[in-house]
C-alpha positions in Angstrom: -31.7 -4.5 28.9 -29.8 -3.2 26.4 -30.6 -3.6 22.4 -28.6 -6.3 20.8 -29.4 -4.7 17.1 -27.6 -1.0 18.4 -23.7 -0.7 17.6 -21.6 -1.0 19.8 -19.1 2.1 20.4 -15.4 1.0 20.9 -13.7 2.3 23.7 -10.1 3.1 24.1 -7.4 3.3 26.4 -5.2 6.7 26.4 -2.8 6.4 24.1 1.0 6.2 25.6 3.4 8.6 24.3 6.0 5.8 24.4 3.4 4.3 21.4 3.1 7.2 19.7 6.6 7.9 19.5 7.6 4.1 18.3 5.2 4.2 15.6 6.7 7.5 14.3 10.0 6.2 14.8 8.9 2.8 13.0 7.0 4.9 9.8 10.5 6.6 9.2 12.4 3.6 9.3 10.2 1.9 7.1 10.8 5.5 4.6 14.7 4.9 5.0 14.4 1.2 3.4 15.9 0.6 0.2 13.0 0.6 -2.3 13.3 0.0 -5.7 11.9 0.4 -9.2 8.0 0.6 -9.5 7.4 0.2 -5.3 9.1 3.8 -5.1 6.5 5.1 -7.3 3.6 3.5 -5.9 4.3 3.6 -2.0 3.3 6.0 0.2 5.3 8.5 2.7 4.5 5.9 6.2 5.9 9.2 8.1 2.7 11.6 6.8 0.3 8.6 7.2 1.3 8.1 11.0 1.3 11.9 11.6 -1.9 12.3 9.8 -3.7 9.2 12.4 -2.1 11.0 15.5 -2.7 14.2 14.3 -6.0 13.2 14.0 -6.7 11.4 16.6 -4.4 12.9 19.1 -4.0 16.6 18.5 -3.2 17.8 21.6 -0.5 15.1 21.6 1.9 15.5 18.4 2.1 19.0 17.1 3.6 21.3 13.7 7.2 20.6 15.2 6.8 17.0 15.4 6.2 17.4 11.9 8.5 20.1 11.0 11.2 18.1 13.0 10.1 14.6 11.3 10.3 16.5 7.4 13.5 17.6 8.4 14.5 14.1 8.9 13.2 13.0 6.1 14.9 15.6 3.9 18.0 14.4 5.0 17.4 11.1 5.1 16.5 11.7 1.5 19.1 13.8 0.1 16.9 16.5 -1.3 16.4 19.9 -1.1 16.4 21.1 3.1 13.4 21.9 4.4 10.6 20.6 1.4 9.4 17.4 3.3 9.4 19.9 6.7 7.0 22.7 4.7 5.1 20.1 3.3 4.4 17.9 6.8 3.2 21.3 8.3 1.2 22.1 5.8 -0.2 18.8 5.3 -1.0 18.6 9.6 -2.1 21.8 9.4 -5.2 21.6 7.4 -5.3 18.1 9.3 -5.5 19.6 12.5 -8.2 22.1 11.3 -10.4 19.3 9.9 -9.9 16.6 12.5 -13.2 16.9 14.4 -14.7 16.4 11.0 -12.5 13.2 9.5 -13.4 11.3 12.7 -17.3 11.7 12.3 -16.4 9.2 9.4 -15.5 5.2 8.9 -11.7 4.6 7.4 -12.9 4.1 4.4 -14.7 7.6 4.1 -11.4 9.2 5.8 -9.7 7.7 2.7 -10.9 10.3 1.4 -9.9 13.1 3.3 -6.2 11.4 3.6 -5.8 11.1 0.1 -6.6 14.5 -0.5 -4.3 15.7 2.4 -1.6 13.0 1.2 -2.1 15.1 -2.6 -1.7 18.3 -0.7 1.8 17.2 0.8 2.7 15.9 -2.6 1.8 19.3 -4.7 3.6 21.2 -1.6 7.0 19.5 -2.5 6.3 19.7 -6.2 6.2 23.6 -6.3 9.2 23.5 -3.9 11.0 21.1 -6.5 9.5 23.2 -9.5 10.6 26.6 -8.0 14.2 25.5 -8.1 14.5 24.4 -11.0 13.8 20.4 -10.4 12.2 19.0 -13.8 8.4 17.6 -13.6 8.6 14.1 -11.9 5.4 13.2 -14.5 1.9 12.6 -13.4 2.9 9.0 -11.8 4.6 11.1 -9.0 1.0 12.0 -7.2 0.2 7.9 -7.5 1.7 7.6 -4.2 -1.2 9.5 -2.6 -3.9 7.1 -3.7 -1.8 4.0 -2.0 -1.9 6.3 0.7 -5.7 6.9 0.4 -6.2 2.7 0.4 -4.0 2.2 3.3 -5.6 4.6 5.2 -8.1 1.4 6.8 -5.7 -0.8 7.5 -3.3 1.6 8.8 -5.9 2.9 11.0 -6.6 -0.4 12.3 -3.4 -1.3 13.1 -2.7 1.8 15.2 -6.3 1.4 17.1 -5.5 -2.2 17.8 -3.4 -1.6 20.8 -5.6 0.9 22.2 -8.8 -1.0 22.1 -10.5 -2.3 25.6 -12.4 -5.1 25.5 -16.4 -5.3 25.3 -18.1 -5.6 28.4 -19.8 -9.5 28.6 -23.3 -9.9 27.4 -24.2 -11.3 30.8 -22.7 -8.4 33.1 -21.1 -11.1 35.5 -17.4 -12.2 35.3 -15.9 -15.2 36.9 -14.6 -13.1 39.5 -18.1 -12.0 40.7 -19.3 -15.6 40.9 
C-alpha cells in the first residue's frame, strides 16, 4: 500500500518537437510586439526564457544553433548591431547546458535563481558588445529585465510542463474499464 504522506513525482510525456518549435516561434513573436515606455524596460527577452526551459529540460533536443539562429533573428528583428543577441543566446545556453543537471534538482522558484543569473549573463554579453562599439551606457535599469525574467521563471515553467503532464494514477488502482 503505498504512503499517502510521500510526494508524488510527476510524470511526463515526451515532448513533441512540433511543441517545442511553436513555443519558440510564439516567444519571438511575443519579442516582435510593439512595447512601449516603462513595459520595454521591465520585460523580459520570452526568446531566452523559452530556450533556457528547453535547454534545460530538453538538451539533446534544441542546441547552440537553435540559439545562434533564434539571436540572429532577434537582431534583425530588432535593428541592432548583427550578431549581439546570437553571441549572447550561446553564451547564455551554454553555461545552461553545463548546469542543467543541477537547475532541475531544484523547485521553480529556486531555478529563479539560476535563470536570473543566466538571464544577467545574456544581458552583460550584449552590454559589452554595445559598449565595445561605441553604444552609450543604457543605465542600470537596463539589467531590470532579468529580474522579471527571474519571477517569471515559475509560471513560465508551468505553462510549458502543462501539456506534457500525464495524469496520476487513481488511488484505487481500478478504472471503469477494469470493472
Amino acid at each position: 500500500m503505498p504512503n499517502p504522506n510521500a510526494p508524488r513525482s510527476v510524470l511526463h510525456k515526451p515532448t513533441s518537437g512540433r511543441f517545442i518549435a511553436l513555443s519558440l516561434i510564439l516567444a519571438l513573436l511575443a519579442n516582435l510586439l510593439p512595447w512601449n515606455g516603462v513595459a520595454v524596460v521591465f520585460w523580459p527577452d520570452l526568446v531566452a526564457m523559452v530556450l533556457l526551459y528547453w535547454i534545460i529540460h530538453q538538451p539533446r533536443r534544441i542546441g547552440l544553433m537553435t540559439a545562434w539562429l533564434l539571436g540572429l533573428l532577434m537582431d534583425i528583428a530588432d535593428g541592432v548591431l548583427f550578431g549581439q543577441h546570437a553571441l549572447a543566446y550561446v553564451i547564455m545556453c551554454y553555461t545552461a547546458y553545463f548546469l542543467h543537471r543541477r537547475i532541475q534538482m531544484f523547485s521553480p522558484w529556486q531555478q529563479a535563481l539560476y535563470i536570473f543569473g543566466l538571464l544577467l549573463l545574456m544581458l552583460l554579453v550584449m552590454l559589452l558588445v554595445r559598449l565595445a562599439f561605441g553604444a552609450p551606457f543604457p543605465g542600470p535599469l537596463y539589467l531590470v529585465s532579468s529580474v522579471m525574467g527571474g519571477l517569471l521563471w515559475p509560471m513560465l515553467s508551468l505553462l510549458l510542463q502543462t501539456p506534457q503532464r500525464k495524469k496520476p494514477p487513481s488511488e484505487t488502482g481500478y478504472t471503469s474499464a477494469s470493472r
